[in-house]
N, C-alpha and C positions, 0 to 999 in steps of 0.2 A: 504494500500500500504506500504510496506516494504524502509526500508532505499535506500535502491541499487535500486527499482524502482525509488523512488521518483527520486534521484538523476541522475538516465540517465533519465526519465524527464523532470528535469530542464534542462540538457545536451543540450538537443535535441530541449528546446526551447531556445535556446544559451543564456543562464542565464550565466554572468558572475562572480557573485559570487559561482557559483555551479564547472565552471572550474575551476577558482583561487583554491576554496577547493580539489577539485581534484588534480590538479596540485602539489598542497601543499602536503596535506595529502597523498597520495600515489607515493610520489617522489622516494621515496628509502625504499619503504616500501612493504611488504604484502599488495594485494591490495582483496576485498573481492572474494574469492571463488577461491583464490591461495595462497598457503603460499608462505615466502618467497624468495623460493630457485625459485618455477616457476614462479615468480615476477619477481625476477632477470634475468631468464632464456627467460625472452619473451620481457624484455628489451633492451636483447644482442640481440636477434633474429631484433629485429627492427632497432637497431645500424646499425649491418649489412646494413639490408633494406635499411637503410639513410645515409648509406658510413659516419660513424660518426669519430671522431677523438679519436686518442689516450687515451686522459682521460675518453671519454664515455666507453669504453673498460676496461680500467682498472677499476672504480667505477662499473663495471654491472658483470664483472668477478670477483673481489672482494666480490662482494654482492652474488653472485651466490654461491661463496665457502663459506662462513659465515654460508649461508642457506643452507650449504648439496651438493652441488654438487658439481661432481667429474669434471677431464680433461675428462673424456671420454663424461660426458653430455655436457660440455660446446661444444667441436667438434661436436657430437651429434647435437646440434642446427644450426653450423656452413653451415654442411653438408646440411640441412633439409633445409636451407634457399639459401644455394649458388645456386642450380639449378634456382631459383625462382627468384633470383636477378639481374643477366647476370655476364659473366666474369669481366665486369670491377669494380662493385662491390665488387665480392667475391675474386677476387686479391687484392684488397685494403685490405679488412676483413679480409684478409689472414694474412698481415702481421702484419696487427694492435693486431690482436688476439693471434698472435705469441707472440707480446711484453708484450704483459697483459698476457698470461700464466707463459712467462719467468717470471715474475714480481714478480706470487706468487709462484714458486718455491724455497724452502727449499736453502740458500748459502752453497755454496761446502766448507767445514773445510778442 
């Protein structure tokens, strides 16, 4: 049995030192069998999901352009998730995501 088995079967027998490691280890990280950018990018997707605040936004949109992605994937995920989520949701996400893009935009000289 391979690493990532084992450890979504400690998962599943709600081993608590197996989440903690999880938890831990894959916080802001590449997590196995996604590099970083789709780590970050499925992060955001869940953000959304969980109507998260400001800082999740900013540290997942952060993390997502570190790893490669563009404003168009970040919407991209936006988009792919708002239907899924309901309006009150994805008006939240809306503008939360607004500030975290503002965020990493380039200052006007």
């Amino acid at each position: 049995m391979d690493e990532n088995e084992e450890t979504l079967r400690r998962l599943s027998l709600h081993d608590e030192g197996a989440l903690a490691h999880a938890l831990g280890a894959y916080a802001d990280a590449a997590v196995p069998g996604l590099d970083a950018r789709c780590s970050a990018l499925a992060r955001l997707a869940a953000t959304i999901a969980l109507r998260g605040e400001l800082p999740s936004y900013l540290s997942n949109v952060e993390a997502a352009m570190a790893g490669g992605a563009t404003h168009d994937d970040i919407i991209g995920v936006y988009l792919a998730v708002a239907s899924q989520v309901g309006a009150a949701a994805a008006n939240k996400a809306e503008e939360e995501l607004e500030a975290a893009l503002a965020a990493q935009r380039p200052p006007v000289a």
